[in-house]
N, C-alpha and C positions, 0 to 999 in steps of 0.2 A: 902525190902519193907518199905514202908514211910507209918508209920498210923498218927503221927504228923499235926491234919488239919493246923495247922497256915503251917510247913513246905509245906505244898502240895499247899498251896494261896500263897506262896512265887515263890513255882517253876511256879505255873501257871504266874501270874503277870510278873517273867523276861523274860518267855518264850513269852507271849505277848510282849512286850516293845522289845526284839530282834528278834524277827519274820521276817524277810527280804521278801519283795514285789518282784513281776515282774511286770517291767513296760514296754510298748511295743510303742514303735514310728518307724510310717511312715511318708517320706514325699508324697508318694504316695495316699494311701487311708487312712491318716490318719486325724482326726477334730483338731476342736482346742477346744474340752473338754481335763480335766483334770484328768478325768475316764479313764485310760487305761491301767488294769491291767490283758485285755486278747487280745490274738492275733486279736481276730474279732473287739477289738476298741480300735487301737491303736490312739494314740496321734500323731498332728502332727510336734508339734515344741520340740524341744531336749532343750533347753533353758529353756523352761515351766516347763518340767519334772526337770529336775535340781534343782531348787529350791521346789520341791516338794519329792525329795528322802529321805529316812533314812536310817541309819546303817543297812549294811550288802544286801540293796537292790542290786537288775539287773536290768539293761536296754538295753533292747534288741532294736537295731536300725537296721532297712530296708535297704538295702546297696543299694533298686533300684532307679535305675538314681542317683545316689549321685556323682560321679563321678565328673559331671560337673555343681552341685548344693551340694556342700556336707551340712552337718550338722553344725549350728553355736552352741557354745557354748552359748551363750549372746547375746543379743539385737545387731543387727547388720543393717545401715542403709548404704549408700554412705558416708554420711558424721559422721555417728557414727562404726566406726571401730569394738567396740567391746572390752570391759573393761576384767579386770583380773577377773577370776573365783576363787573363795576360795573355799575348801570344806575339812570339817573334820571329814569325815565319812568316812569307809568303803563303796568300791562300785566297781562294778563290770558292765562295760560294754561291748557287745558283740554283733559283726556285725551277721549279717543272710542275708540270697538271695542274699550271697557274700559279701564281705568288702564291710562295709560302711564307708564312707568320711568323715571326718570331716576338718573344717576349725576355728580356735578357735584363730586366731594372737595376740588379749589380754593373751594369756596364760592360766595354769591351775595348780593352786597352792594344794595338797594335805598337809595336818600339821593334827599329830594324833600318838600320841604315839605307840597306839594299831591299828591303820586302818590298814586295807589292800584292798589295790587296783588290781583289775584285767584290763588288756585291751586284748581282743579276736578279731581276726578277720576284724580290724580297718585299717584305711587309713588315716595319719593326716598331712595334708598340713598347713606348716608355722607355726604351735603349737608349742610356746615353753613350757616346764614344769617343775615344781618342786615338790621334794617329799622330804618331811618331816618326820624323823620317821617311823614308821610302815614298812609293809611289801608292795613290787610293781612285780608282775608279767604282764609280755608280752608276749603275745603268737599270732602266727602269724600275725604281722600286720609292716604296713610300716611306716616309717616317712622321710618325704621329705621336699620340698619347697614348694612353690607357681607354680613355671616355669612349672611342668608337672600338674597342677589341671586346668589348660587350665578356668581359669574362670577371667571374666571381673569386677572386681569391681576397680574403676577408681582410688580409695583415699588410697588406700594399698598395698604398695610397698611387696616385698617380703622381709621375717625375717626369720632368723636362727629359726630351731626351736631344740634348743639344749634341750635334758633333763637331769636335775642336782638331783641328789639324795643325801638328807643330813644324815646322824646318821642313815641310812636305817638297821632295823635289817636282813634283807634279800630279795634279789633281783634277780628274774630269766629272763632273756631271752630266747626264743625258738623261732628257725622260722621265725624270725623278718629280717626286711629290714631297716638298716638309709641312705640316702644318701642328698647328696646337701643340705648341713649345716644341717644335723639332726645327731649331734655330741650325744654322755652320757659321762657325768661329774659324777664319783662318788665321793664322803668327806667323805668318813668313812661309812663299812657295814661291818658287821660281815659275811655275807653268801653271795658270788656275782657269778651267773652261767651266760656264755654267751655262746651257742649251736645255732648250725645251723644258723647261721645269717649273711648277709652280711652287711659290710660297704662298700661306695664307695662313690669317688666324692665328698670328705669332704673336707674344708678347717681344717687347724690346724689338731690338733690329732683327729681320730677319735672316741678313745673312750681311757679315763683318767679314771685312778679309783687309790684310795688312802685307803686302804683296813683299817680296824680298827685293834688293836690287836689281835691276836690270830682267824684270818678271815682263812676262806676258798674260794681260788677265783678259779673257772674253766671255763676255756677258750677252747671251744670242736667244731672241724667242723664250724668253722668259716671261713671268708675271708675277708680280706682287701686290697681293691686294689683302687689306682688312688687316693690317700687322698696325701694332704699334709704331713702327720703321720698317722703308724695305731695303735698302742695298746700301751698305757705306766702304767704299775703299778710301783707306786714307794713307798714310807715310809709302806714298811712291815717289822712289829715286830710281832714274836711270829707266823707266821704266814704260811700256807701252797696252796703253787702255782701248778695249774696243765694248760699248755700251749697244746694245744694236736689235732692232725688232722686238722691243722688249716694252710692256705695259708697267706704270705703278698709280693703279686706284684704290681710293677709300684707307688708306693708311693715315692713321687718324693723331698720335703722341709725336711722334719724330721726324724727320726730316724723310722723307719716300727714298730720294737718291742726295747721296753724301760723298764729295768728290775732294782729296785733298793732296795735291800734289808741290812735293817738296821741290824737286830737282830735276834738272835734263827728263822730261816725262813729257809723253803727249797721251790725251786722251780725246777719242773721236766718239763722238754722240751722236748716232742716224736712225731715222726713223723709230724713237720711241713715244712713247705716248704719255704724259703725267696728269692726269685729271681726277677731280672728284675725291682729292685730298683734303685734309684739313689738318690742324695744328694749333693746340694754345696757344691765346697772344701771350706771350711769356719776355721776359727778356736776356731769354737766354740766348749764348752767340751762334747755335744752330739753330733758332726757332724760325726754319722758312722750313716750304716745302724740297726745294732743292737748292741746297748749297755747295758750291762748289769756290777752291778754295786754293790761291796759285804763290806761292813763297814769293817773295820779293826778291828779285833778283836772279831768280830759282831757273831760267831757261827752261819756260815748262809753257806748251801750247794746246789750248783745247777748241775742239771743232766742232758744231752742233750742224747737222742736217736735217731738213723734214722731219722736226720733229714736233709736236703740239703740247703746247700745257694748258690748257683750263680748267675752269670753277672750281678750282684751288682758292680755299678760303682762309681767313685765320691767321697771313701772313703779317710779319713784320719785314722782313727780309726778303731777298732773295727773288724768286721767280715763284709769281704767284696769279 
């Protein structure tokens, strides 16, 4: 018990100041007030709302009809495309009545030590991102191009919409779709999960991650197929790899899986699957379909179980 009044107007006070909102936007029935912290009046520009959130808020977006009108991030005309969005909060956004759409080609910059970011339920065309810091979780939502958001705006070519995660202290995926330039770059996270997710139809690698020291990366029920490259972890020190139930076919320029461990690292490989790859006979020092790659000296163990590789063609190297 707290009999302490000054203590008890402390805890009320930060309990005030971190209190997190629901904010609710339609573009359906939604106005263009700035009141819409219940489902019967919601908001109707996502934009608006944006500049009006705080730490630790929800925004709940209407997925209906978005599809072929999705949600802009930022003032968007013909001839204004739509600027970079900064935000150093904590925030948590979450489609309803089905994924809803966004379209955000200026990008969406997260920077915050301590945020953390949700995305739920989401569908983002041509959005590229960055995250800064804090913590980023994904949960069922897609990232794409432009080419399948079937929408007409005359002055916006279609953009990669890759997402780059800096100094991330922990990153989950779940459930997630990337395909058609919607690559992940990660530069260093201590905690990186990617489960149930497809990549496909990527240029380049489909997804880079360069783990921090002493990280935990797992890689579960995945698949990559039809990329350029699908999976490369490389500069792990200290550091422990779980690769697992996870397919890579028809990745056709790069190496499928790319494994390179510097130092005190174990990486355990069970039950994946590598078939139906291909690769230029090149003579470049990655041209296999999976390479994997152990420092000399480096006290670093890798474990393969039950797992298959065939009619991988095209090799020089490696396992083929």
């Amino acid at each position: 018990k707290i009999y302490n009044p000054l203590v008890l107007l402390f805890l009320l006070i930060l309990a005030f100041c971190y209190a997190s909102n629901d904010w609710y936007v339609s573009q359906v029935s939604g106005t263009k007030s700035t009141k819409c912290n219940s489902p019967k009046f919601s908001c109707k520009s996502l934009a608006d709302v944006l500049f009006l959130v705080a730490w630790g808020d929800k925004v709940h977006l209407d997925g209906t009809n978005t599809k072929h009108n999705p949600y802009a991030c930022t003032s968007m005309t013909s001839l204004y495309p739509g600027t970079r969005l900064n935000l150093n909060i904590s925030l948590s956004l979450i489609g309803q009545n089905g994924p809803a759409h966004l379209f955000c080609p200026g990008g969406i910059f997260f920077v915050g030590k301590y945020t953390v970011v949700t995305f739920q339920d989401l569908t983002f065309y041509s959005t590229p991102m960055s995250f800064y810091y804090g913590s980023a979780t994904i949960l069922r939502s897609v990232f794409t191009n432009t080419s399948e958001a079937e929408i007409k705006r005359s002055s916006t070519d279609p953009t990669e919409g890759i997402l780059k995660f800096h100094s991330v202290a922990s990153l989950t995926i779940s459930d997630s779709v990337f395909k058609k330039k919607a690559k992940i770059w990660v530069n260093r996270g201590y905690f990186v999960s990617l489960t149930n997710s497809r990549f496909y139809d990527n240029a380049g690698m489909a997804a880079t991650i360069f783990p921090s020291p002493q990280a935990t990366v797992i890689v579960n029920s995945c698949t990559f197929t039809n990329n350029w490259g699908g999976l490369e972890i490389s500069q792990i020190q200290r550091s422990t790899l779980y690769v697992t139930n996870t397919q890579f076919s028809q990745n056709f320029r790069k190496c499928s899986l790319t494994l390179a461990l510097d130092s005190s690292s174990t990486a355990v490989i069970e039950n994946i699957t590598i078939e139906n790859n291909r690769i230029p006979n090149t003579n470049e020092r990655k041209a296999s379909v999976v390479y994997i790659s152990l420092s000399a000296g480096g006290n670093n163990k890798v474990q393969i179980y039950n797992s298959s590789f065939k009619h991988n063609t095209n090799v020089r190297d490696g396992v083929g």
